[in-house]
Backbone as a ProteinNet text record, in pm:
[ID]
protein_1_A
[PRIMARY]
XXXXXXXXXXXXXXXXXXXXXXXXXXXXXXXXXXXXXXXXXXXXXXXXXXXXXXXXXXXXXXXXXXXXXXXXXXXXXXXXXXXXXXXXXXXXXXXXXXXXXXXXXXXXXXXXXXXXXXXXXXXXXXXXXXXXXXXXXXXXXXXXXXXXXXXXXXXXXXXXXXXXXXXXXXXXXXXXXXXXXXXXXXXXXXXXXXXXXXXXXXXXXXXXXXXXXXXXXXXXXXXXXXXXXXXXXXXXXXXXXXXXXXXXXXXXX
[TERTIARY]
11171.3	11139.3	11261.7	11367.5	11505.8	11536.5	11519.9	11552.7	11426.6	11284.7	11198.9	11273	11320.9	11342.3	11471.6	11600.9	11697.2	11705.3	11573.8	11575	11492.3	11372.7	11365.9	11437	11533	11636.2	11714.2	11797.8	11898.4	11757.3	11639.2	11558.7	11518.7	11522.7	11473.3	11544.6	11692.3	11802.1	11913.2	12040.7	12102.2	12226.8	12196.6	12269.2	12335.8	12477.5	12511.4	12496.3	12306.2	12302.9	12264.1	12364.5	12344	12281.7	12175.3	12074.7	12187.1	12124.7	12213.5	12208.8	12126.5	12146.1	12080.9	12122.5	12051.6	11884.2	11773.5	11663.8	11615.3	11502.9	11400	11285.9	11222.4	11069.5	10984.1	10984.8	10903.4	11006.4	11029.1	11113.5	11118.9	11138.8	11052.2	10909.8	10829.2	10690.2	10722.2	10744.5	10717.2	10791	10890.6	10965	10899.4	10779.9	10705.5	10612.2	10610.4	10535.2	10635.2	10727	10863.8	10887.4	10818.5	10840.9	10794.8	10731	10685.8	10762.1	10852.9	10965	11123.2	11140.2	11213.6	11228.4	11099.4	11065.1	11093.9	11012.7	11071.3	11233	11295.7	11438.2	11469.1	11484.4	11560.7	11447.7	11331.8	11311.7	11359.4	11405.5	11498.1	11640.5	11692.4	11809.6	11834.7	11714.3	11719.4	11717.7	11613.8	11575.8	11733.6	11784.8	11910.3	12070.2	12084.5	12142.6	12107.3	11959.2	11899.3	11955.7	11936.9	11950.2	12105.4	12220.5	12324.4	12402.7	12288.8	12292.6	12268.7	12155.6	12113.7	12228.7	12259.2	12398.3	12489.9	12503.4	12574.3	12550.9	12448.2	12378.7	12338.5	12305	12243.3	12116.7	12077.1	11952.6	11860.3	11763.5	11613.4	11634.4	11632.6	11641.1	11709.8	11876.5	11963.3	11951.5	11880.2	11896.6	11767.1	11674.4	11608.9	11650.7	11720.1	11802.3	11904.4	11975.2	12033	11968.4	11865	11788.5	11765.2	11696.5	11682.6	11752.5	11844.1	12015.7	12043.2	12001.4	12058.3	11955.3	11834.5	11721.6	11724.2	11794.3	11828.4	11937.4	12021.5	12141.5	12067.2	12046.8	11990.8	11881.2	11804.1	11717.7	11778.2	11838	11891.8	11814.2	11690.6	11619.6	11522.6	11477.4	11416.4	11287.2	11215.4	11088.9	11096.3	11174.9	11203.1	11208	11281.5	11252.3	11165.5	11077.9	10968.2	10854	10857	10770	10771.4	10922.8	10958.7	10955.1	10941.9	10906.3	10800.2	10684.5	10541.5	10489.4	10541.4	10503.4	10529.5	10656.2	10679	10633.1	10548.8	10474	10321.4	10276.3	10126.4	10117	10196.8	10171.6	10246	10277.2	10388.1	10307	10209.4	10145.6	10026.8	9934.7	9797.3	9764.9	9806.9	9810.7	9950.2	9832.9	9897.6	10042.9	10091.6	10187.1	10314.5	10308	10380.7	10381.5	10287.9	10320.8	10419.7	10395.3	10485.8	10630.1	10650.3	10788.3	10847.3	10772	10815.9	10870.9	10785.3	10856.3	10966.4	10981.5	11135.7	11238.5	11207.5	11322.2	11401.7	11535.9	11619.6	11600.3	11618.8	11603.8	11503.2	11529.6	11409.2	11378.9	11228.3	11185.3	11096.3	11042.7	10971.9	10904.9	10804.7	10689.4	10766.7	10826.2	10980.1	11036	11114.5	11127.2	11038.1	10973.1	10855.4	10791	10756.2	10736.2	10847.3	10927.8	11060.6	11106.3	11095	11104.2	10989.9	10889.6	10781.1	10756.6	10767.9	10820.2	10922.2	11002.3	11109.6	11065.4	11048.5	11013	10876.5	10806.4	10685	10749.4	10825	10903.3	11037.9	11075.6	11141.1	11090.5	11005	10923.2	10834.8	10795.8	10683.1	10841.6	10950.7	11024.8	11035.2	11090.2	11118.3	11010.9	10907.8	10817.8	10796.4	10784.7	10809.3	10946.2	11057.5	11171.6	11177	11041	11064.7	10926	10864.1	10775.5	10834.9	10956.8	10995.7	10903.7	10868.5	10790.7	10812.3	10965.5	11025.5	10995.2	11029.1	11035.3	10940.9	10794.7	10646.7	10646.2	10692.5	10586.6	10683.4	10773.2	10887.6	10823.8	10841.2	10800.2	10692.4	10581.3	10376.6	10435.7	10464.3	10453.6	10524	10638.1	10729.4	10681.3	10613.2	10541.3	10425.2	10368.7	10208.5	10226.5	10279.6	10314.1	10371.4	10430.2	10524.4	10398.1	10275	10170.3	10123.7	10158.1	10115.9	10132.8	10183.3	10166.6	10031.8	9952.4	9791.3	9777.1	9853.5	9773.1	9821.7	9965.9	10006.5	9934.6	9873.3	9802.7	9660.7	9624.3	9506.3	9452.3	9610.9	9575	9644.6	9595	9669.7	9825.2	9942.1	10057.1	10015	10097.5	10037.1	10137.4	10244.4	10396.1	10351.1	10408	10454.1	10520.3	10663.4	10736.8	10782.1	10840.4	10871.9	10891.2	11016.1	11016.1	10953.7	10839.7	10721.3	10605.1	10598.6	10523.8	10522.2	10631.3	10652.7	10537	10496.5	10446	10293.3	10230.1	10132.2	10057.6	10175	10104.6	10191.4	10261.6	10285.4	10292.5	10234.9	10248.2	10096.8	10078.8	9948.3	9900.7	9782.7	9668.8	9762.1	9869.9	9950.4	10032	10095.4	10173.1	10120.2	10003.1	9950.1	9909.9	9853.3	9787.7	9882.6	9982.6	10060.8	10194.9	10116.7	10205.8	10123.9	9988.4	9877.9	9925.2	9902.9	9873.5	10005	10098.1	10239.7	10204	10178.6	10162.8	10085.9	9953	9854.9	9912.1	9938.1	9983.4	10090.8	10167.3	10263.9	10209.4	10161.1	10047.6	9981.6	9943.5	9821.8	9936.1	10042.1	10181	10212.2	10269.8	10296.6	10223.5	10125.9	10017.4	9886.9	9893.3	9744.3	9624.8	9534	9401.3	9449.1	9555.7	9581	9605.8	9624.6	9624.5	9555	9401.8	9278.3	9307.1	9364.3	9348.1	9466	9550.3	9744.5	9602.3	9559.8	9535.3	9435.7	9318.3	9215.8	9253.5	9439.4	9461.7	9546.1	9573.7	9656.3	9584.8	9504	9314.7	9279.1	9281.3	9284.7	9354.5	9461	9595.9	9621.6	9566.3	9581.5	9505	9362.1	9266.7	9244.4	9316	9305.2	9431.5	9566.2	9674.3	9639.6	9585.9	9524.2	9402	9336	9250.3	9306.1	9423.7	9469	9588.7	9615.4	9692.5	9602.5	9484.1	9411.7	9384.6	9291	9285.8	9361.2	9485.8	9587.4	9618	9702.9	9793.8	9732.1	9635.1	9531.1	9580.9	9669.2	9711	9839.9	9904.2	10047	10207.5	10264.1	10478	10504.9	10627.4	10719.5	10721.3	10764.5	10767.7	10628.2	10519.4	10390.1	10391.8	10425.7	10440	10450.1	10652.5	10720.5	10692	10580.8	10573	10461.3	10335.2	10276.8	10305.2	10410.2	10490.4	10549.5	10621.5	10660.5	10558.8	10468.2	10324	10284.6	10269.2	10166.7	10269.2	10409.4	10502.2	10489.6	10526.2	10489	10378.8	10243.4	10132.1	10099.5	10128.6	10114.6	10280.8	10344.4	10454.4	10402.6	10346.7	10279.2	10163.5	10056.5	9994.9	9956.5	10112	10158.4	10186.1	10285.1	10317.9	10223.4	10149.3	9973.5	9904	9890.1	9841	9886.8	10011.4	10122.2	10099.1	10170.8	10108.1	10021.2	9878.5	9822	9722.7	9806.6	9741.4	9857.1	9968.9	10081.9	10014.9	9944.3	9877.8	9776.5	9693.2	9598.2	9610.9	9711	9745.3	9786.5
11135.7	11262.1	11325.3	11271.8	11400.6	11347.6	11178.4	11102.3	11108.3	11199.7	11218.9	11342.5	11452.1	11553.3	11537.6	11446.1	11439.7	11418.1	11316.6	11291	11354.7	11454.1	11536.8	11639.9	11697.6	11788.8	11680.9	11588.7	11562.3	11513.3	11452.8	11479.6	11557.8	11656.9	11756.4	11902.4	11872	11946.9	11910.2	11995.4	11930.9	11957.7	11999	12015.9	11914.5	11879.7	11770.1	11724.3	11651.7	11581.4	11447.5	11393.4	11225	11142.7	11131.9	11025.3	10926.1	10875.9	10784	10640.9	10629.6	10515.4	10589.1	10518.4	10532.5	10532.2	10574.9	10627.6	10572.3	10499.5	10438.5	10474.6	10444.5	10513.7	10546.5	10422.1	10457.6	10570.1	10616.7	10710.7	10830.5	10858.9	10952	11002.2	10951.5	10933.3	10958.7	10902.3	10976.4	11084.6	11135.1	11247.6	11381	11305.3	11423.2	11495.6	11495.4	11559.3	11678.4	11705.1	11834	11867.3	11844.2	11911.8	12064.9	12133	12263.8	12295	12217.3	12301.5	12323.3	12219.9	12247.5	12355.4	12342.6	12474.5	12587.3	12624.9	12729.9	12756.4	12662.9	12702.6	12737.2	12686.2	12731.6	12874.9	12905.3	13089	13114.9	13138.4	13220.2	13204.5	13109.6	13155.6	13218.2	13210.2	13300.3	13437.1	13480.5	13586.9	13705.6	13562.1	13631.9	13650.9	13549.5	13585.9	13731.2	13787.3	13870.3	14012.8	13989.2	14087.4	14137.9	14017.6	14096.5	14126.3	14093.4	14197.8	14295.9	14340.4	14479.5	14556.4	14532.8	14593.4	14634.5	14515	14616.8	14654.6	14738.2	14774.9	14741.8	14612.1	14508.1	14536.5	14608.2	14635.9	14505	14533.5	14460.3	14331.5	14371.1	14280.4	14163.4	14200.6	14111.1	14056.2	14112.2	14055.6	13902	13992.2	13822.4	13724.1	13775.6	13684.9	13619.5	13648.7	13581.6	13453.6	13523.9	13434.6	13329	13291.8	13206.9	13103.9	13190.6	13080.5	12962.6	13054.3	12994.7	12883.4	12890.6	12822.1	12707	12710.5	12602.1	12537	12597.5	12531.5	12431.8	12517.2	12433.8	12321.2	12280.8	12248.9	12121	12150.5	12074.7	12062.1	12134.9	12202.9	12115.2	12048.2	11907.6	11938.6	12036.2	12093.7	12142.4	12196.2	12255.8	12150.2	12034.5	11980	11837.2	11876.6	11843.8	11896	11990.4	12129.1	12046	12126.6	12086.1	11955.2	11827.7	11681.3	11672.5	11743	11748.2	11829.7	11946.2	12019.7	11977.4	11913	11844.9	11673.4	11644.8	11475.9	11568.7	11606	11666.8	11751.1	11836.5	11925.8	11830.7	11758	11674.1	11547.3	11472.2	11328.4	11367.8	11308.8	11253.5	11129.5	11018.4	10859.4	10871	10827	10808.4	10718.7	10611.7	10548	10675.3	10754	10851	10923.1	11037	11109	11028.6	10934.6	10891.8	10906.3	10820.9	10811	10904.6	11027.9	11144.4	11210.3	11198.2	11255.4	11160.7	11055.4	10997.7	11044.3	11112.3	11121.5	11259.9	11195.7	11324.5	11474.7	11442.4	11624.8	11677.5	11824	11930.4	11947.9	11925.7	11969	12110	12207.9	12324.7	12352.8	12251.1	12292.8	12316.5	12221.1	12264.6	12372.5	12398.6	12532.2	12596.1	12614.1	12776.2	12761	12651.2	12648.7	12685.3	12623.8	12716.4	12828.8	12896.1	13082.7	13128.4	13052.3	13148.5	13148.4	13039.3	13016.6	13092.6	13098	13172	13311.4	13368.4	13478.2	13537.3	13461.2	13526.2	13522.1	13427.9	13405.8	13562.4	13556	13697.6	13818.3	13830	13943.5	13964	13844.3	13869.9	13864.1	13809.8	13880.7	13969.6	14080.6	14163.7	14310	14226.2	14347.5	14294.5	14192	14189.7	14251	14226.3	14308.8	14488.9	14553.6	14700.8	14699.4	14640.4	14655.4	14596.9	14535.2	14514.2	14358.1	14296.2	14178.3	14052.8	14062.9	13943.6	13819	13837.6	13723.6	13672.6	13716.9	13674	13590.1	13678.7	13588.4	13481.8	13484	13347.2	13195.9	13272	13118.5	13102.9	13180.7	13132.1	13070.8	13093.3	13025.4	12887.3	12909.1	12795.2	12673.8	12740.8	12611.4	12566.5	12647.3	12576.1	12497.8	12530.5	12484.4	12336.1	12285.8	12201.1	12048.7	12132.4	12063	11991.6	12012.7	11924.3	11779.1	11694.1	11571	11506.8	11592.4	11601.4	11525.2	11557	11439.3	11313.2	11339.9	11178.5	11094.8	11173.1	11064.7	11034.9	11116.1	11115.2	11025.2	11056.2	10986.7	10885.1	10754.4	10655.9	10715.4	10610.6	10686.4	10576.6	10686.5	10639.5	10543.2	10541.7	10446.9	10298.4	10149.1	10071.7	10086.4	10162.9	10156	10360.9	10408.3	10546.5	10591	10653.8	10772.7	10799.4	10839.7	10950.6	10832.3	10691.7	10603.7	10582	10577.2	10586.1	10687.6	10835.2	10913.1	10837.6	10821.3	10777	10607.9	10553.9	10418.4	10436	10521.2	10506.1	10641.3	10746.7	10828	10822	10865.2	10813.1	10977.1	10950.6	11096.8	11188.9	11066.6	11172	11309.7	11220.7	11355.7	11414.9	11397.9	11485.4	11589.9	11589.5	11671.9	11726.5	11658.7	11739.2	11874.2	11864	11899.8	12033.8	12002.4	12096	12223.8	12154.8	12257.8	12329.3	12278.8	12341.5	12478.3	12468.6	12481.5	12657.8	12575.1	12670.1	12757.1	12773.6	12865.2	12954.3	12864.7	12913	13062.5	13037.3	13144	13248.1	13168.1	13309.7	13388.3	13357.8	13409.3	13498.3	13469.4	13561.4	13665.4	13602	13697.7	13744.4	13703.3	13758	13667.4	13817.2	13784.6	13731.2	13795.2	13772.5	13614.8	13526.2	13394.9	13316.2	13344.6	13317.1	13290.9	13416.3	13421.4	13298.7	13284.3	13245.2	13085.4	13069.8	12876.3	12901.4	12984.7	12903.7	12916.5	13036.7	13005.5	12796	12838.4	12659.9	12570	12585.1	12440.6	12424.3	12568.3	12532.3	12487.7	12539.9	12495.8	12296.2	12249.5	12129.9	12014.7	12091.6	12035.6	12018.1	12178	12184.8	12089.5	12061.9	11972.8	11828.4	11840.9	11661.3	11623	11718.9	11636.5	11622.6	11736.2	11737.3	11587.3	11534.4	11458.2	11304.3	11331.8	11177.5	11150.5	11269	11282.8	11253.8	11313.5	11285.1	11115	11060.8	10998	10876.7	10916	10843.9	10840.1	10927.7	10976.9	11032.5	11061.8	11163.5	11067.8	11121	11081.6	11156.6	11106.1	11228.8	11355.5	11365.7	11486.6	11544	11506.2	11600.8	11645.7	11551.8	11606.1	11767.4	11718.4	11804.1	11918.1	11912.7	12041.9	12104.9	12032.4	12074.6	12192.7	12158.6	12227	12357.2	12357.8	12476.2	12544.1	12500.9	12569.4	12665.1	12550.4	12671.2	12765.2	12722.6	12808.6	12940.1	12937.3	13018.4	13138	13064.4	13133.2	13216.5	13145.2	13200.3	13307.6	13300.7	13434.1	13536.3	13501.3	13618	13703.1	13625.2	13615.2	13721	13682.6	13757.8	13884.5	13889.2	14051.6	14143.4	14092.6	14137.8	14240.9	14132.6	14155.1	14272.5	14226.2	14368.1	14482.7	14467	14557.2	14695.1	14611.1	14668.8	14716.7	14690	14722.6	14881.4	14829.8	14963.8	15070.6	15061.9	15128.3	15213.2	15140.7	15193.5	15291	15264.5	15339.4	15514
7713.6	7648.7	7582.2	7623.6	7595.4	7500.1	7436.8	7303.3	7222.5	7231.8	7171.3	7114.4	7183.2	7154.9	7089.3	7108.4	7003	6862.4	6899.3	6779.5	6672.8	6716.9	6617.4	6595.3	6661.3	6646.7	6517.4	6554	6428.2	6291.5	6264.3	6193	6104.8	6183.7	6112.1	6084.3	6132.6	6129.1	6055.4	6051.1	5984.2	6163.4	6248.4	6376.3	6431.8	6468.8	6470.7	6623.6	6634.3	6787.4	6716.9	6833	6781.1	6927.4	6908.1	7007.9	7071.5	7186.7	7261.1	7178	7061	6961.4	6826.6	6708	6602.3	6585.3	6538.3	6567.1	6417.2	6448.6	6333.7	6295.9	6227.1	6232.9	6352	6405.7	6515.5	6584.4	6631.6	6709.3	6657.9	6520.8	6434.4	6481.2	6472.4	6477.4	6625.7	6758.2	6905	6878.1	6839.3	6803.7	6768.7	6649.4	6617.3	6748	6831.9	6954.2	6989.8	6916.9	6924.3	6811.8	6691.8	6581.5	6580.4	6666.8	6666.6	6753.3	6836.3	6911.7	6833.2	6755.2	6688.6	6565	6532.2	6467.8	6488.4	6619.2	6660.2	6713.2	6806	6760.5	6644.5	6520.9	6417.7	6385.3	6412.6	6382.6	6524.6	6623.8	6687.5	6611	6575.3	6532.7	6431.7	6368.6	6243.8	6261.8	6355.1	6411.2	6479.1	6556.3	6619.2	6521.6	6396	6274.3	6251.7	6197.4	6167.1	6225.7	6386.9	6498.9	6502	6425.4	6458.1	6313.1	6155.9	6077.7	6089.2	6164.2	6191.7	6242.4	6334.4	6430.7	6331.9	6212.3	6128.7	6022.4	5991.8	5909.3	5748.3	5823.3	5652.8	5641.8	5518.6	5478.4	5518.1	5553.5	5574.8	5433.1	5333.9	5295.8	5238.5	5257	5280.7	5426.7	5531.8	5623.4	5596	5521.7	5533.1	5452.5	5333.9	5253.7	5304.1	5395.6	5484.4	5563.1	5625.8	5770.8	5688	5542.1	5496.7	5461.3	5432.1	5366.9	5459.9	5591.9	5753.9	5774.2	5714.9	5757.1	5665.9	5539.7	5442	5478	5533.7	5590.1	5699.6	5825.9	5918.6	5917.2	5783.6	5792.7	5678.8	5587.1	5511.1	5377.3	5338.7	5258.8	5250.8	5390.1	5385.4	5318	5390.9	5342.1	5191.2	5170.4	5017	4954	4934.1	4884.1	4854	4951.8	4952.4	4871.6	4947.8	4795.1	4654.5	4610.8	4446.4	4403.5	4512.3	4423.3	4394.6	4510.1	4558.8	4397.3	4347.3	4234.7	4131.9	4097.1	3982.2	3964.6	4031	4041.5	4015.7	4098.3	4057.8	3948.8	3927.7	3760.9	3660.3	3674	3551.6	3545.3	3590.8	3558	3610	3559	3612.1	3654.7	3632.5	3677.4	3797.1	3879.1	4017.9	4020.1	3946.7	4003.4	3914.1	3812.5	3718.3	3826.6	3900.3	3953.9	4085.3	4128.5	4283.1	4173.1	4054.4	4058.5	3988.5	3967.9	3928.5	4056.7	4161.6	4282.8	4331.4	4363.6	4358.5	4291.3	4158.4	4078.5	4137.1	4146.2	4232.3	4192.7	4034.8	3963.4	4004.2	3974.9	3969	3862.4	3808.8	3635.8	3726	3574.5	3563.1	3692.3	3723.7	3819.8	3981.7	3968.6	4151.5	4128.6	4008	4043.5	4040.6	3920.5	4022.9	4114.5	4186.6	4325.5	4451.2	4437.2	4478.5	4483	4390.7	4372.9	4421.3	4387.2	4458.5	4555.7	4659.2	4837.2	4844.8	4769.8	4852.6	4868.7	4724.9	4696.7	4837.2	4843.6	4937.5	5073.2	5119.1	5259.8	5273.6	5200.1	5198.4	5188.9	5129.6	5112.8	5252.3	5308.7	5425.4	5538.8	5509.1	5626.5	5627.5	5499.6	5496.8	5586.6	5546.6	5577.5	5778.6	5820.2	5935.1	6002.1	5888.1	6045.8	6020	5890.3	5933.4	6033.3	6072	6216.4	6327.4	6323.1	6428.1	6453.8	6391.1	6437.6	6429	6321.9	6330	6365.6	6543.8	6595.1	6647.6	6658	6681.1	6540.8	6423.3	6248.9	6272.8	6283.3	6275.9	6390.6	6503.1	6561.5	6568.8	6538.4	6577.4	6388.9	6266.4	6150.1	6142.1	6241.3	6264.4	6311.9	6457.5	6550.2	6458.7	6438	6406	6232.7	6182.4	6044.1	6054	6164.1	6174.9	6248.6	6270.2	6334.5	6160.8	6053	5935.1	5957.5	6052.3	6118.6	6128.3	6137.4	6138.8	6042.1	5887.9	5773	5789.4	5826.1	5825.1	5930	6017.3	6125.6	6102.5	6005.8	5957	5805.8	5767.6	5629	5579.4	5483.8	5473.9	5402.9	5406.1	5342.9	5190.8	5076.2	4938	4902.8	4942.5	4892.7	5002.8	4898.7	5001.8	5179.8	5073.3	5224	5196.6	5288.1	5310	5413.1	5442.3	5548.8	5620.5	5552.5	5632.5	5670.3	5590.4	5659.5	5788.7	5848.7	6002.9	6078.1	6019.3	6033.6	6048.1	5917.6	5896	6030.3	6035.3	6082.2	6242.1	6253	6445.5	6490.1	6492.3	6529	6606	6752.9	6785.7	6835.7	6878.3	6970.3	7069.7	7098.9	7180.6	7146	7034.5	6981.1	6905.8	6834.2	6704.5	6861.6	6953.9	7047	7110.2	7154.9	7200	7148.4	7006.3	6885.3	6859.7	6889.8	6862.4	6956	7056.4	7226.9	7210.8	7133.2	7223	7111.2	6954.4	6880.5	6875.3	6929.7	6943.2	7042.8	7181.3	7279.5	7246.6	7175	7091	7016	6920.5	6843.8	6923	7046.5	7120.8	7216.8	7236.6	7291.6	7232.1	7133.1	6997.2	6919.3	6911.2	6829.2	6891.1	6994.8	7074.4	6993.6	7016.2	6893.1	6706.1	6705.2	6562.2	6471.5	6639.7	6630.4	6590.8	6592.6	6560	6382.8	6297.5	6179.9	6125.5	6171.3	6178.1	6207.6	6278.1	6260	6210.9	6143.6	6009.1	5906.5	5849.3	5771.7	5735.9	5862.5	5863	5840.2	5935	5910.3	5775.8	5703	5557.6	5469.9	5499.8	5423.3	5444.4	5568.7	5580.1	5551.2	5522.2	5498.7	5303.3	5259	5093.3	5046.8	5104.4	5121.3	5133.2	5207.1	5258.8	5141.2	5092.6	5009.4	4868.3	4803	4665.8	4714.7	4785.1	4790.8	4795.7	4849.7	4883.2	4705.4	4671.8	4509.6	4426.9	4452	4270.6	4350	4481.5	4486.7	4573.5	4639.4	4766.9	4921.5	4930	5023.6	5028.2	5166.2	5179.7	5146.4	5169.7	5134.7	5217.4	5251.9	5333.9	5215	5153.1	5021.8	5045	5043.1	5046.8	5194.8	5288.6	5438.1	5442.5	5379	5380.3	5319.6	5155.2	5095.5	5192.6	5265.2	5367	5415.7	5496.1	5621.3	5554.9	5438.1	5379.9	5302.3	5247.7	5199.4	5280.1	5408.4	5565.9	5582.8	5620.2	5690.3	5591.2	5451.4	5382.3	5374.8	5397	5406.3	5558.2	5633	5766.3	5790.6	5707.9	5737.5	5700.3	5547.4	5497.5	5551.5	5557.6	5690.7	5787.6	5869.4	5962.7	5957.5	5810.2	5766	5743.1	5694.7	5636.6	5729	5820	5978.5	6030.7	6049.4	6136.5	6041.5	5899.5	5859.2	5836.6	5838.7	5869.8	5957.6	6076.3	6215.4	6276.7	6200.7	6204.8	6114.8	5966.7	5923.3	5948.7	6027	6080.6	6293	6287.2	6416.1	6384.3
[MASK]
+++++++++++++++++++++++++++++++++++++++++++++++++++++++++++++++++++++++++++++++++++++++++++++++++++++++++++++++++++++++++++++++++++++++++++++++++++++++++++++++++++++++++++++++++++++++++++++++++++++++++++++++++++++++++++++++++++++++++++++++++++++++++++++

């Protein structure tokens, strides 16, 4: 378990833990049964970055402009750039083998960035409005954990490339960890958010289900890059989400 858990820490981090050996697909794939724990570490640390801007009086919204910086650092912008290959292969080709090697191609054209600004843009904005309710650190890890459960397609759906990264995902990742990815996932959510959890996973169910089918459609299934834009799509939607929520439940009191 502790080299399941290393190895999605250096995976999916940029944190320097190095497994008691080098780590292959398969190991990836059992790994993923801690991708919603790793998640949530990096929103506490964001959270606690956050907590000791406050102390010295960094406006709300440099403070989330910050938490993010920290979350690109720590993360290595894996998801991000995932997003922007994922946007610039589907808005830039219609014939499936154009769009795959549009997403290979290192650059960012038009459609990555404005997918990019506009993730960012909604992820800051729904922090912002979580750290003046004080709610921070509930929207951070219930969006963190459960977002990171997008493993669901790769186990669900064929992978569209020969060989890939995220194939590992697709062909060895088994019932164990997609479930055990779920549960940690879900409790996670009803911890955090109470009743409000309910809304936080049918926005996700959708988000994974409208994800999983625009991908079977344009490409005939997922990449690590669609994984990855997955995971930052939901994380996205379920921050916002969250702010929404708090919001306006502070509104109405």
């Amino acid at each position: 378990m502790m080299r399941r858990l290393l190895t999605a820490v250096a995976f999916l981090t940029r944190i320097p833990i190095n497994p008691s050996k080098p780590f292959d697909g398969a190991d990836v794939a059992r790994a993923s049964l801690f991708f919603p724990l790793v998640g949530c570490l990096a929103a506490v640390l964001q959270w606690l970055f956050t907590l000791m801007l406050n102390g010295l009086g960094v406006h709300a919204v440099l403070q989330a402009l910050a938490a993010t910086v920290l979350l690109m650092l720590l993360g290595g912008g894996l998801h991000q750039d995932g997003l922007a290959d994922m946007a610039d292969g589907f808005g830039g080709a219609f014939e499936r083998e154009k769009v795959l090697h549009i997403m290979r191609d290192s650059t960012i054209g038009t459609y990555g960035s404005l997918a990019l600004l506009l993730s960012l843009a909604i992820r800051i904005t729904a922090m912002v409005l979580l750290i003046q309710q004080g709610a921070l650190l509930v929207g951070l890890v219930a969006a963190a954990a459960v977002s990171r459960c997008s493993i669901i397609l790769g186990w669900r759906l064929p992978y569209a490339r020969d060989t890939g990264t995220g194939q590992a995902v697709t062909q060895l990742t088994g019932p164990t960890e997609v479930a055990g990815a779920i549960v940690f996932a879900v409790v996670v959510a009803f911890v955090c958010l109470g009743f409000h959890a309910f809304s936080v996973l049918l926005i996700a169910a959708i988000t994974f289900l409208f994800m999983g089918w625009l991908c079977v459609r344009k490409i005939g299934g997922v990449t690590g890059d669609t994984l990855g834009a997955t995971t930052e799509v939901t994380e996205v939607l379920l921050l916002a989400t969250v702010a929404t929520l708090v919001s306006a439940q502070a509104g109405g009191m």
